[in-house]
C-alpha positions in Angstrom: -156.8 -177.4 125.0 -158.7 -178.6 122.7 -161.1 -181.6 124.8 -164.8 -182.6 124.4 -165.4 -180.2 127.2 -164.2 -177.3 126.0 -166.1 -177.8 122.5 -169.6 -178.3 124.5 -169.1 -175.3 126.7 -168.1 -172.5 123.2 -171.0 -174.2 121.3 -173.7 -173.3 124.7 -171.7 -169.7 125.0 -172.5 -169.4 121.2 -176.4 -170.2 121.3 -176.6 -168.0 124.1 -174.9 -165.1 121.9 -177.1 -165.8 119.0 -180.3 -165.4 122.1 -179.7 -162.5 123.2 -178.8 -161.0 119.7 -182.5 -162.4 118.5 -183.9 -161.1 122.1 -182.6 -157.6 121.1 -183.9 -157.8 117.8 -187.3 -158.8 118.7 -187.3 -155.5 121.1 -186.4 -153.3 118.6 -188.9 -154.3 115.9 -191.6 -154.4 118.6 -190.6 -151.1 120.1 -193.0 -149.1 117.7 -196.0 -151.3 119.0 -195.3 -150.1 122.2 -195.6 -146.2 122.4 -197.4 -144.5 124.3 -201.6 -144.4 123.2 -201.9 -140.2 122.7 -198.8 -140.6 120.4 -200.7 -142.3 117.6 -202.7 -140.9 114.9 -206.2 -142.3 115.8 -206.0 -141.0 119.4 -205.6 -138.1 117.9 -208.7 -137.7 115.7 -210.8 -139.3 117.8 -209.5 -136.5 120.1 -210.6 -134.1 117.7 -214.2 -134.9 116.9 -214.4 -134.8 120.7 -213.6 -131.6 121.1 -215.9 -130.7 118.2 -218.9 -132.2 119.6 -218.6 -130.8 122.6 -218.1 -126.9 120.6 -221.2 -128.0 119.2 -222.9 -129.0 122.2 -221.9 -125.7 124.2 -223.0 -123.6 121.2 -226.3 -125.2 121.2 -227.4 -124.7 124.5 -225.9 -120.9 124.7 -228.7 -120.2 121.5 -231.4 -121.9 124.0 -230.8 -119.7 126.7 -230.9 -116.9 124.2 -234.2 -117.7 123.3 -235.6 -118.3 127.1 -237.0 -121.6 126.1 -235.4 -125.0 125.7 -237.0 -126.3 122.0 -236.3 -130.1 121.6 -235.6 -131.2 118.1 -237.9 -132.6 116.1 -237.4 -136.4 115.9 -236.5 -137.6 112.1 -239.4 -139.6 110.5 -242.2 -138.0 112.8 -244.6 -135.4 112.2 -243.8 -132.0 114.2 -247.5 -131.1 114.1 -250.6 -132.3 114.8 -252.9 -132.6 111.8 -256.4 -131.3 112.3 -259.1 -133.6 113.1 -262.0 -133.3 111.0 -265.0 -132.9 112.3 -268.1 -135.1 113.2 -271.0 -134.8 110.3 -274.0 -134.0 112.5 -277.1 -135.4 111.4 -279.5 -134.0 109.1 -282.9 -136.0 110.7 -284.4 -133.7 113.3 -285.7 -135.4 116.4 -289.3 -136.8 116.7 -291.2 -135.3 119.2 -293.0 -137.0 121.1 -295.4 -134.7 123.3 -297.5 -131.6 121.6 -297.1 -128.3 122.4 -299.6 -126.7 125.1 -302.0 -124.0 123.4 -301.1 -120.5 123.9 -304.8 -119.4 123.0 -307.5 -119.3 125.0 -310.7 -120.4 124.2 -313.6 -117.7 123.2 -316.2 -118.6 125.4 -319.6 -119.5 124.7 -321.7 -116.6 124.0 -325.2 -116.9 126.0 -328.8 -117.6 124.2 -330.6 -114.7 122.9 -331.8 -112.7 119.9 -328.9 -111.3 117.7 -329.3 -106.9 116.9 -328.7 -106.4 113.3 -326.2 -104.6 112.4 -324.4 -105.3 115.6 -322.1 -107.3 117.5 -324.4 -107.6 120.1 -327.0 -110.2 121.4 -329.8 -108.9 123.1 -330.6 -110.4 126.3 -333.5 -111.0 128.7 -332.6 -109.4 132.6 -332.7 -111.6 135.4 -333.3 -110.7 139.0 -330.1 -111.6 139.7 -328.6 -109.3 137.4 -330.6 -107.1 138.1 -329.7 -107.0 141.7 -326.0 -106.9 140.5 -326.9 -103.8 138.6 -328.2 -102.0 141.6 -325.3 -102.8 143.7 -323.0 -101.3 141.3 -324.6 -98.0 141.0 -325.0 -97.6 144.6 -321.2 -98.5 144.5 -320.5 -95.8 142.0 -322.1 -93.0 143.6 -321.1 -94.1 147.0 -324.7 -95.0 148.2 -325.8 -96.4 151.2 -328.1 -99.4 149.5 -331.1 -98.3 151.2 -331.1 -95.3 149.2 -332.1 -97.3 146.1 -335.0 -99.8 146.1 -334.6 -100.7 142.0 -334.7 -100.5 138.5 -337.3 -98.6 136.5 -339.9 -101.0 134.7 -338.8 -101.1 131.1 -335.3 -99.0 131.1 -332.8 -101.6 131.4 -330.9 -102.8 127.7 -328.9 -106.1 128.5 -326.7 -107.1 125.8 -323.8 -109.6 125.0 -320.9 -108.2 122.8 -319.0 -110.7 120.6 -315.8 -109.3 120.0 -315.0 -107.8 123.2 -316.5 -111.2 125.1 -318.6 -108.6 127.6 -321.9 -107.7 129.5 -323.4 -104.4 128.7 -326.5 -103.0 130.3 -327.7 -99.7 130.5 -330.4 -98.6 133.3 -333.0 -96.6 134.8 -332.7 -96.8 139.0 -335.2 -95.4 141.2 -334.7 -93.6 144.4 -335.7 -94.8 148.1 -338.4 -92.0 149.8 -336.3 -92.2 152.9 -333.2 -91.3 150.9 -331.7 -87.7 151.9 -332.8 -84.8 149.7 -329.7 -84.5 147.7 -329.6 -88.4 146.3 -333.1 -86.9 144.5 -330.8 -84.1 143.8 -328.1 -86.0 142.3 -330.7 -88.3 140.1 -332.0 -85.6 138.2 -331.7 -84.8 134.7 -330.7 -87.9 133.7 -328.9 -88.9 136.7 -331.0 -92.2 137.2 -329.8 -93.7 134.0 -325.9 -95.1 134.1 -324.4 -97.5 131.8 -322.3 -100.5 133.1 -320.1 -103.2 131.6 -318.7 -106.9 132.6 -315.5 -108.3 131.5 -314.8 -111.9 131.5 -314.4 -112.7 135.4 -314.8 -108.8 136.4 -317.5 -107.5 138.4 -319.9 -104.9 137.0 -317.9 -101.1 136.5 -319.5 -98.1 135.2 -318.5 -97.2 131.6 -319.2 -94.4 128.7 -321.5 -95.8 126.5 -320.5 -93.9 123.4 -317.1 -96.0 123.5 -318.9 -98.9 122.3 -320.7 -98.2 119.0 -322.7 -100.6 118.7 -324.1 -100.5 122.0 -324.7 -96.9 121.5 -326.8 -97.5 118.8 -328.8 -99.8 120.3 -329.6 -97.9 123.5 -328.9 -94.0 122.6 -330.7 -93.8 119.4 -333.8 -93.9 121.8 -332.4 -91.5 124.3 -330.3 -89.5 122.0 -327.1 -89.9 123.2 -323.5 -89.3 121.6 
């Protein structure tokens, strides 16, 4: 039968053929798009440099440990050492001082008035009682003494004299004995035993000295009394 129907109905089943067909089609030519990831060929290089990085990586850090210190690389476009820093000019001007330097010396002092000896260092002097009294007192000292045993100095046998280099008192004495002083102090002052020569350092007390270590004072006192 052959109505207006029938025609409509073949010409839908038709299209729906001709649908399906394209449908089928359309799945075949996009099948390709559609496999899996890990089956194409950049998964698989990229695969690849993966596992070479990480060879790499592990190789790297086995050679640290080797060494027993990590070493970090040296970063591209900086310097991997220090440069030396030059240094500072230090001036050539030496400091002004400002305060002077204290004197080591000392000052000779002022040798005391009196009449020069020719030929000599010395400067003859003219004896005071006070220095004479000092005298006394040191030859009692020396000879252990009481100070009653001696009552002076002989008139005319003291020499008093200043030496210049060595900045002392010299003298050079006659004493006399007490008549209440025991027999053997008259002993002891014989032959010569009155007369005893004595020096004074700067700030010393008079001390009983040999005479024949000081030239000059030797000559000045022993050429009378023939000594040294």
């Amino acid at each position: 039968m052959n109505s207006p129907t029938e025609a409509l109905l073949r010409t839908a089943l038709h299209a729906r053929a001709e649908l399906v067909t394209e449908a089928s089609l359309s799945v075949r030519t996009a099948a390709p798009a559609l496999r899996p990831p890990w089956r194409s060929g950049w998964f698989a290089a990229l695969a690849a440099a993966v596992l070479v990085a990480a060879v790499l990586g592990a190789t790297l850090i086995g050679i640290t440990r080797l060494n027993g210190h990590p070493s970090a690389p040296p970063v591209l476009g900086t310097a991997t050492s220090a440069s030396p820093t030059s240094p500072t000019p230090r001036s050539s001007t030496a400091p002004a001082t400002t305060s002077a330097q204290p004197s080591t010396t000392t000052a000779a002092p002022a040798p005391p008035s009196g009449r020069p000896v020719p030929g000599t260092h010395l400067i003859n002097l003219t004896l005071t009682d006070p220095v004479r009294g000092q005298l006394v007192a040191a030859y009692v000292a020396a000879l252990h003494y009481s100070p009653a045993w001696i009552t002076g100095t002989k008139p005319g046998s003291v020499y008093y004299a200043y030496d210049t280099r060595t900045y002392a008192y010299l003298a050079w004495a006659g004493f006399i004995r007490s008549p209440t002083a025991p027999p053997q102090v008259g002993l002891g002052m014989q032959d010569g035993g009155y007369r005893t020569a004595f020096r004074q350092l700067p700030g010393r007390t008079w001390q009983e000295f040999n005479m024949c270590d000081n030239p000059d004072f030797n000559a000045f006192v022993g050429a009378r009394y023939g000594h040294c």
